[in-house]
C-alpha positions as CSV (number, residue, x, y, z in Angstrom):
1,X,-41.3,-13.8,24.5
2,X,-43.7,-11.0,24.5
3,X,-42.4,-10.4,20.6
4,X,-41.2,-7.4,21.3
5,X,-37.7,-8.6,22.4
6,X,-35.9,-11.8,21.6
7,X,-36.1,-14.4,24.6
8,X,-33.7,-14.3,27.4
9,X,-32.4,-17.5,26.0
10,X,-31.2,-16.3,22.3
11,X,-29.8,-13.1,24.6
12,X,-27.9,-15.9,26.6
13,X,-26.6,-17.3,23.2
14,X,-25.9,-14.3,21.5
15,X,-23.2,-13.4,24.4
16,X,-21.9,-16.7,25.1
17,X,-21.4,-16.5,20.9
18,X,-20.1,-13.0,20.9
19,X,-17.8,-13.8,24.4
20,X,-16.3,-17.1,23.0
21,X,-15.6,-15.5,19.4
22,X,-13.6,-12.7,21.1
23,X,-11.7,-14.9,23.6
24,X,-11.1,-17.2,20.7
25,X,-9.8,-14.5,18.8
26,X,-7.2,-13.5,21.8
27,X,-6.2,-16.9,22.4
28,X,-5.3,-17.5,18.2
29,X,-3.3,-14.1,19.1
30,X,-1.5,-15.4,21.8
31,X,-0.3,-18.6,19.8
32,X,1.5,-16.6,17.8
33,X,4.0,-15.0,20.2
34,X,4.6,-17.9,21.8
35,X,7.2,-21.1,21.2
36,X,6.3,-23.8,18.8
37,X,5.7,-26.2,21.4
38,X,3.3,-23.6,23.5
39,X,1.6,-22.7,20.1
40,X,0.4,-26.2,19.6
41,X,-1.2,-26.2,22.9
42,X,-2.6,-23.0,22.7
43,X,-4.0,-23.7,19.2
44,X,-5.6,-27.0,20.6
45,X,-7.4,-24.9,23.4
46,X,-8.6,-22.6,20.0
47,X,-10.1,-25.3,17.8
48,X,-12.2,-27.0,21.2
49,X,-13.5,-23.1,21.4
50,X,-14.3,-23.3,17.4
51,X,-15.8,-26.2,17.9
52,X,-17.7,-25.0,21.3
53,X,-18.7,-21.6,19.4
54,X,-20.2,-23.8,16.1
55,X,-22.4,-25.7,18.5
56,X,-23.7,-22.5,20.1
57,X,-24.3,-21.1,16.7
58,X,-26.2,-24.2,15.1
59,X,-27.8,-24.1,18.9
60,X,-28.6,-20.6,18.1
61,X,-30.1,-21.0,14.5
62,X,-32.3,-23.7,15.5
63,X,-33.6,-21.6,18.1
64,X,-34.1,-18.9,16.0
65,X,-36.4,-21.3,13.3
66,X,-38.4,-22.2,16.2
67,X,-38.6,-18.8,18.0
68,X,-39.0,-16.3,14.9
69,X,-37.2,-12.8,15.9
70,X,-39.3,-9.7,16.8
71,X,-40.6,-7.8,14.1
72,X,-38.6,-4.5,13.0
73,X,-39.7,-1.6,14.3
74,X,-42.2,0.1,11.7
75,X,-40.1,3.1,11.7
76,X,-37.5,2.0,10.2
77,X,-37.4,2.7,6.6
78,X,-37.5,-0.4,4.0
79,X,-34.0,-0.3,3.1
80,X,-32.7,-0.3,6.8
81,X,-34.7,-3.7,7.3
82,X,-32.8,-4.7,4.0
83,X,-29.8,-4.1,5.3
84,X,-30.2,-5.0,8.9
85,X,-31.3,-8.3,7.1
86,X,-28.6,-8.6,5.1
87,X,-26.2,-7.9,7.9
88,X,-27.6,-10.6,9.9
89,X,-27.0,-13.5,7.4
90,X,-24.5,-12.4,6.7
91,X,-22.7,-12.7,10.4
92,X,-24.4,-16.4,10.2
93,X,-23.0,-17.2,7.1
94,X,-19.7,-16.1,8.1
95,X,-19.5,-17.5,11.6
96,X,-20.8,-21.1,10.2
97,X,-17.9,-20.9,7.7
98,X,-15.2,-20.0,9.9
99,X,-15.9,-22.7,13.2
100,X,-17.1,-25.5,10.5
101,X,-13.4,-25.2,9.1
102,X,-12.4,-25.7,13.1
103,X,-14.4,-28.8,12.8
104,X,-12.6,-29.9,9.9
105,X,-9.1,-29.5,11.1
106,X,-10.0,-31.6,14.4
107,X,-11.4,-34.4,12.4
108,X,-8.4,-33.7,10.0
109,X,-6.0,-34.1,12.3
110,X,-7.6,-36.7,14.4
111,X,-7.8,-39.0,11.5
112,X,-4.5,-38.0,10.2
């Protein structure tokens, strides 16, 4: 990385993320409209993507510890890095929250 992009790998991760969340979204969708004996199916082929997309995103904040992000460009005004800041751990915070509940019910019902 030159440090004035992010590395082609966090690219790679950050549309294999942004990919799998939106096809995860659509299948969840799809289990709704269908039978109850479909929708179980479907929803099992949803939690293996939560559980894919949680690895990616741990994958992806270990990179990122490693590999620290470019800077912000210097014109950006203070409160715009703030808030793309913000923005950003808050997408983390969020995504870690959602798929680790994905891992949950797997081992939840799995054990259960």
């Amino acid at each position: 990385m030159d440090g004035k992009r992010y590395s082609g790998f966090a690219m790679i991760l950050h549309w294999l993320i942004a990919i799998a969340v939106i096809v995860n979204w659509r299948v969840a969708e799809a289990a709704e409209h269908a039978t109850e004996a479909e929708s179980r199916e479907i929803m099992g082929t949803h939690m293996s993507i939560g559980v894919t997309i949680l690895v990616l995103i741990l994958l992806r904040l270990a990179w990122r510890l490693m590999h620290p992000p470019p800077p912000i460009a210097s014109h950006v005004s203070g409160w715009e890095r703030m808030l793309a800041k913000s923005v950003h751990i808050a997408f983390y915070v969020l995504l870690v929250d959602v798929y680790s509940g994905e891992v949950v019910d797997v081992i939840y019902d799995f054990f259960w």
